[in-house]
N, C-alpha and C positions, 0 to 999 in steps of 0.2 A: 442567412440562417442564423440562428442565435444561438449565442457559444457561451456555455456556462464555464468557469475555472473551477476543475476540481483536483483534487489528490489521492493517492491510491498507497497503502502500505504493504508490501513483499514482507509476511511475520514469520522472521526463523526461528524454531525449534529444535538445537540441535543439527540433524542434517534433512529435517523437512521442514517445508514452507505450507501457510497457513490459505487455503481458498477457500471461498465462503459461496453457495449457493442464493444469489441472488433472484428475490420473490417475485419481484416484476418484470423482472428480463429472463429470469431460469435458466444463468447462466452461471459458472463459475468462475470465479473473479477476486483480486486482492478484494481486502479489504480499504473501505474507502469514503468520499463523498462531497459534498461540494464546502467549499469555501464561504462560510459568514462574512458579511460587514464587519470591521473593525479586526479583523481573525488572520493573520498570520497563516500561511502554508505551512507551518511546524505546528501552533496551535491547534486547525483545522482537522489535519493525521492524528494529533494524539487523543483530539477528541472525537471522530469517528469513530477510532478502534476503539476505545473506549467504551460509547455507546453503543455499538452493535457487538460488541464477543465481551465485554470487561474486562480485555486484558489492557496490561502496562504494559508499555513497550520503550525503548530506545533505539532512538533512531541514527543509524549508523551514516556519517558522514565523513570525509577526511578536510571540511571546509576549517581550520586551524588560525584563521587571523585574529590577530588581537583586535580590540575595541579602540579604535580611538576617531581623535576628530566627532562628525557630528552624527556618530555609527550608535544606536542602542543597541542593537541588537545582531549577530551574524545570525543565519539562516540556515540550516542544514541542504546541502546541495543534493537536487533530485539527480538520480542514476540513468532516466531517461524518462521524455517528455513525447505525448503525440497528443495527434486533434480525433477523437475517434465519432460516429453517430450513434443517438441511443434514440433514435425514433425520427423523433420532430424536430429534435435542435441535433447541437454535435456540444461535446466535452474537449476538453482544451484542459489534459489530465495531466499532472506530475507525482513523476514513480519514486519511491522512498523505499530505502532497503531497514528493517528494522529487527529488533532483536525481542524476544517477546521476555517479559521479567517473571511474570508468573502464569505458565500454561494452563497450571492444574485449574486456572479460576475461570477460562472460560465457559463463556453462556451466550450465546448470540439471539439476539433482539429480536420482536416481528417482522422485521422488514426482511431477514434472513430465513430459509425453509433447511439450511443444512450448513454445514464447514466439514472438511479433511487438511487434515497435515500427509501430505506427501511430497515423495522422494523428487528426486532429480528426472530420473529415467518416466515416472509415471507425467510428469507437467505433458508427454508426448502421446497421454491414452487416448481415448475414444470419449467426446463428453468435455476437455478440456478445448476450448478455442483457442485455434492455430498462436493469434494474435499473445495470449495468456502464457499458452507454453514459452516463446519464444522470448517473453518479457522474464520468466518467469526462468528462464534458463541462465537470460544474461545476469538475472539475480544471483544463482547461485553459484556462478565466476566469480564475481563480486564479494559475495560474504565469504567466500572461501579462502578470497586472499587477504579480507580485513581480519578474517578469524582466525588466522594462521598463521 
């Protein structure tokens, strides 16, 4: 089966996190998307969220190594990775915990039919997939002890 590589961004707000109503699965889901030629998993995230809500964001990582040797670039470290199926193929996705820099400006794209910023306790509602809550919980483990 054919594995695309994609990336998925966890956007904190304070103490909610951003899901997006996705138009051709009618799911709700980070925000996200697949990986360009030439594009960087750090590049890819900033410029998905970007193009579907227009928000900024930064992307929270504790990956701290200096540059040397034949290194351009360190990489911000995903918080967690799986292989999941979207139909016909399967994703091969990595999870990025991020910070959003200006809320007020979102606007989400066509490809999107909705987004909510919710809490911790709602990632367990009715409408969220199991797989989202759970991802979406160890998220907010995480930002709470980078934010804290």
């Amino acid at each position: 089966m054919k594995t695309d590589i994609v990336v998925a961004g966890l956007i904190f707000n304070k103490d909610k996190v951003l899901l997006v109503k996705h138009k051709k699965l009618g799911l709700w889901l980070p925000v996200g998307g697949h990986i360009d030629k030439n594009e960087t998993p750090d590049e890819a995230l900033l410029r998905e969220i970007k193009e579907e809500t227009n928000l900024e964001v930064r992307i929270l990582s504790k990956n701290k190594m200096s540059l040397d040797g034949n290194v351009k670039k360190n990489l911000a470290v995903p918080f967690h990775a799986n292989v999941h199926s979207v139909g016909d193929h399967d994703h091969c996705c990595f999870f990025y915990l991020c910070k959003s820099l200006n809320s007020k400006k979102l606007k989400i794209n066509n490809e999107l039919d909705d987004f909510k910023w919710i809490s911790k306790k709602e990632l367990k509602s009715k409408g969220i997939p199991a797989d989202v809550g759970n991802i979406g919980l160890k998220a907010f483990g995480l930002y709470e002890r980078l934010t804290n």
